[in-house]
C-alpha positions in Angstrom: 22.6 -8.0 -5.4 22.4 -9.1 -2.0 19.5 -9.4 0.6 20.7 -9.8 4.0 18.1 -12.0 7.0 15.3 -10.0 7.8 12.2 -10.5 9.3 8.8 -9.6 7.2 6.2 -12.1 6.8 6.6 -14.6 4.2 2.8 -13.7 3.2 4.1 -10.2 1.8 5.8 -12.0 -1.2 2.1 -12.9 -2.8 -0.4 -10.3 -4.3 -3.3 -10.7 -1.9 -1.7 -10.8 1.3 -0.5 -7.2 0.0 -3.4 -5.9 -1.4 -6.1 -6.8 1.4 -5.4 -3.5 3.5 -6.8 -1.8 0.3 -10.1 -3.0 1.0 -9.8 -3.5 5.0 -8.8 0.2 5.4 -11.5 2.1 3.5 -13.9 0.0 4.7 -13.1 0.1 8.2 -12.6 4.0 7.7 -17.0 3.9 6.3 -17.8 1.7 9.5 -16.2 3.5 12.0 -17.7 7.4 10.5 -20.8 5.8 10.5 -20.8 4.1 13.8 -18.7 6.7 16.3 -19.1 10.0 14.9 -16.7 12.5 17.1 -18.4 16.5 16.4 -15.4 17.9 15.4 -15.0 15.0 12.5 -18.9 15.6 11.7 -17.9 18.9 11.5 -15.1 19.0 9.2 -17.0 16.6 6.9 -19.8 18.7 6.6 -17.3 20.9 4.0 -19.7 22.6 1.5 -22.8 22.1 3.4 -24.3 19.9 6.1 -26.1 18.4 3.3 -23.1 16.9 1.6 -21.8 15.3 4.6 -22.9 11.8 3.3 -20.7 12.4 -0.3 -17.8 13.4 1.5 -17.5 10.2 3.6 -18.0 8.6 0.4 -14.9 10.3 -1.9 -13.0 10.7 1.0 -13.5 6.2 1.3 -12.9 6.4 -2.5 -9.8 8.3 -2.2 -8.4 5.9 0.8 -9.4 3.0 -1.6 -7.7 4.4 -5.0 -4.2 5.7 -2.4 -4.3 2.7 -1.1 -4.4 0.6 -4.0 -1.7 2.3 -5.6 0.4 2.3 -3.1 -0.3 -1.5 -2.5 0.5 -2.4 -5.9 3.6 -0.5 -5.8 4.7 -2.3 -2.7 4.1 -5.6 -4.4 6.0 -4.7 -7.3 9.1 -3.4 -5.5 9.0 -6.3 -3.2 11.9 -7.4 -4.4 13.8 -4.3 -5.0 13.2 -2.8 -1.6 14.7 -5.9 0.1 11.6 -4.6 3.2 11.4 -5.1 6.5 9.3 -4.7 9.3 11.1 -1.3 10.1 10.5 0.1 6.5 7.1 -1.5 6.2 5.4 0.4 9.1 7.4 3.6 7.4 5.3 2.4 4.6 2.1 2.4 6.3 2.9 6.0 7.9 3.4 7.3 4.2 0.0 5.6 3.2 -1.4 7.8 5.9 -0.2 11.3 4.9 -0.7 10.6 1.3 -4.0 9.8 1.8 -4.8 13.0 4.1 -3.2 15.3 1.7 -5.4 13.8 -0.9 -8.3 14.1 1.3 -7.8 17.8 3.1 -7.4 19.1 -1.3 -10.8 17.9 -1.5 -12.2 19.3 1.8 -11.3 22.4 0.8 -12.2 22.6 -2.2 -15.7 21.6 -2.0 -15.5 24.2 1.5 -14.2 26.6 -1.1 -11.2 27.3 1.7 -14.2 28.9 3.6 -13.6 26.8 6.8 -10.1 26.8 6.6 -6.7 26.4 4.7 -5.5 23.1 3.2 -2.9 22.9 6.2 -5.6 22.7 8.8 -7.2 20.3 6.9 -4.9 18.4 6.2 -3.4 18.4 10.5 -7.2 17.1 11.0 -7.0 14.3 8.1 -3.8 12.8 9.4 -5.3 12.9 13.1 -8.4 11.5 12.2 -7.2 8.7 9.6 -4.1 7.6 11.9 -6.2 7.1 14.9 -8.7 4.5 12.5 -6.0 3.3 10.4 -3.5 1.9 13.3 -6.1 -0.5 14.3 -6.4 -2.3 10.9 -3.0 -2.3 10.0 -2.2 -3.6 13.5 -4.7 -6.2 13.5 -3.5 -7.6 10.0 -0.2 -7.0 9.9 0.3 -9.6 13.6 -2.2 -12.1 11.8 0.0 -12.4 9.3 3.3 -12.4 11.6 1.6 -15.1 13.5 0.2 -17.1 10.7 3.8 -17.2 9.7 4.9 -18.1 13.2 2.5 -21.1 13.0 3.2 -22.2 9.8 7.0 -21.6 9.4 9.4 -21.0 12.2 12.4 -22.8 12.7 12.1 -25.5 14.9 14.0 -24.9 18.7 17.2 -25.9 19.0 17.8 -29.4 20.3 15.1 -30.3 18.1 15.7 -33.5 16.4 15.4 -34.6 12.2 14.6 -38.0 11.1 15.7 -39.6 7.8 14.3 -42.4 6.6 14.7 -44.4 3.2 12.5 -45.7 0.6 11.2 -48.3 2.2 10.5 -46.0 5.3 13.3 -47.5 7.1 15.0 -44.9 10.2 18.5 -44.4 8.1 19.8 -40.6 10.1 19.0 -38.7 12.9 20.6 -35.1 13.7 19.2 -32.1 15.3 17.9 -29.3 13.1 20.5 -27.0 13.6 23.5 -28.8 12.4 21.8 -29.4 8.9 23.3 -27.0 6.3 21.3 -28.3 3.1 19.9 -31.3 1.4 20.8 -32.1 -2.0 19.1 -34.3 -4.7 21.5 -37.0 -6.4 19.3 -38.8 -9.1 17.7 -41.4 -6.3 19.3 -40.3 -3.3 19.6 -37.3 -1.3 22.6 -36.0 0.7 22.0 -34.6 3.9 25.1 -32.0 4.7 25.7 -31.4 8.6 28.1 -30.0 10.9 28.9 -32.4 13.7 32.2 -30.7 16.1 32.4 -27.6 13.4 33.3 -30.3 10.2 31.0 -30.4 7.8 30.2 -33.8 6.9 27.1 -35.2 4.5 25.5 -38.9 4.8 23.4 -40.1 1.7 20.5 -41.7 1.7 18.1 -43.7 -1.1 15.0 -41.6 -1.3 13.5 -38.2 -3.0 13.4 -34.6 -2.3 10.0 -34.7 -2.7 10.0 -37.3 -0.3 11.4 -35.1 2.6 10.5 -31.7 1.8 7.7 -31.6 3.9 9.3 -32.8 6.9 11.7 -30.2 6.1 9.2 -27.5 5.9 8.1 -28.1 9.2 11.7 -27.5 10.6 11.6 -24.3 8.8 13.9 -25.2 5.9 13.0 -23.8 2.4 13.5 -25.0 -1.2 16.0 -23.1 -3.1 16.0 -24.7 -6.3 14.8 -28.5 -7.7 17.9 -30.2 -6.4 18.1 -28.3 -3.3 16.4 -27.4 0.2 18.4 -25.1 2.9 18.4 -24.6 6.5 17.7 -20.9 7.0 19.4 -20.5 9.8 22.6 -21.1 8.1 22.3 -18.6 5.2 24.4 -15.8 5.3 23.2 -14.2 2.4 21.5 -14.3 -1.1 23.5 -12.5 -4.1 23.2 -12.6 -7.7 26.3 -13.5 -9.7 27.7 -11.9 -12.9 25.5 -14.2 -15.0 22.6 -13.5 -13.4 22.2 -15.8 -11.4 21.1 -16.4 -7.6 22.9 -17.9 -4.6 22.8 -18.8 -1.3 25.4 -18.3 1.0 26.2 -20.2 3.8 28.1 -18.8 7.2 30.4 -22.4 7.0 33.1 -20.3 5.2 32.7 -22.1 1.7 33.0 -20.5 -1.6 30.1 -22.3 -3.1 27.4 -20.7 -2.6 23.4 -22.9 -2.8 22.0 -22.2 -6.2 18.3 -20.3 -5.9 15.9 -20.7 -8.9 13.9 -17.6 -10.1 11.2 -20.1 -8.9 11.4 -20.2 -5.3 13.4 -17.0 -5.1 10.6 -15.6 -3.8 9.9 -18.0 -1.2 13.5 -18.0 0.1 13.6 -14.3 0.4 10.7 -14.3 2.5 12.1 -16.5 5.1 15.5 -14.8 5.3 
């Protein structure tokens, strides 16, 4: 298997990040009947009877909720499998949409007894009605999320320099971001590989992963596995080997690819 750079927020990898537009978008769907009621949506949720206009909002919320849930979940599940991006996710989103007016013109006219009109003409006014809500919540959430990433996350500007230091805090390497391929742990030391004039070159130094990983973080490198962290910038592309197992490969040319733990598999995907 192999999952190629994309961009999708990092945020998608985790449950809730996922599943909060199954509660944002029915419940921004109840406000917005409730607060700006246009007469041709009263009228077409008055199906049955004026008199049943407050039970419609409310299955037709309840169906939004139970689509939207399912379809959530699904999306979670598959993250991995559907190697997603932002191209496929707003596809996503547009599916959520139809489903969820097909679901809601059956029940229109069913409880209009088709009086009012076929399930087609329902269902043209469910997808007009629940696209113009839906795009502002999935908007609105899907860019805090891009930008929460772009706060948190993104690789640090070229020219932008790394500093090493030691054990004992001492200034042992300095090299800008870009040129640094991956750290590797070697029981107390790590080794910093670089490219310096297209040769890859590496320059040890006494101290911990766990030392540096946060300062690596913050110049957008990721952890692959316990004994490694990567520069993102130089991953080609992730695929799984005959045994099962995962790899990173880097665009220096080398055979050897970084070794990816089920563990932070997640985490690496996210950024590529």
């Amino acid at each position: 298997m192999m999952t190629r750079m994309r961009v999708y927020p990092k945020a998608f990898v985790k449950f809730m990040p996922v599943y909060v537009y199954a509660l944002v978008l029915p419940a921004f769907y109840l406000l917005s009947i409730l607060w700006y009621e246009p007469a041709r949506m009263h009228e077409m949720l008055c199906a049955g009877g004026g008199h049943l206009f407050t039970l419609n909002i409310s299955i037709i919320s309840a169906i939004i909720l139970v689509v939207m849930s399912f379809s959530r979940l699904l999306l979670w599940l598959l993250r991995k499998q559907l190697n997603m991006n932002m191209g496929w996710f707003a596809l996503w989103c547009v599916s959520e949409t139809v489903l969820a007016s097909a679901f809601s013109a059956l029940y229109l006219v069913l409880m209009g007894h088709g009086a009012d009109g076929s399930f087609f003409a329902y269902f043209g006014h469910c997808i007009a009605m629940l696209g113009s809500l839906f795009i502002y919540p999935y908007l609105i959430l899907t860019l805090a999320y891009c930008l929460h990433d772009a706060q948190s996350g993104t690789p640090a500007e070229s020219g932008d320099r790394l500093r090493f230091y030691d054990l004992r805090h001492q200034l042992k390497f300095i090299t800008s971001v870009e040129s640094v391929l991956y750290i590797e742990s070697n029981e107390n030391y790590i080794i910093v590989h670089y490219e310096e004039n297209g040769i890859e070159k590496s320059c040890q130094i006494r101290n911990t992963l766990k030392n540096v990983e946060e300062v690596c973080e913050k110049a957008g490198f990721v952890r692959t596995h316990r004994g490694y962290i990567v520069n993102p910038q130089h991953v080609k592309l992730i695929r799984k080997s005959e045994g099962g197992y995962y790899f990173a490969d880097l665009d220096t040319g080398s055979e050897n690819g970084i070794p990816v733990s089920r563990k932070y598999y997640d985490s690496v995907t996210s950024v590529l």
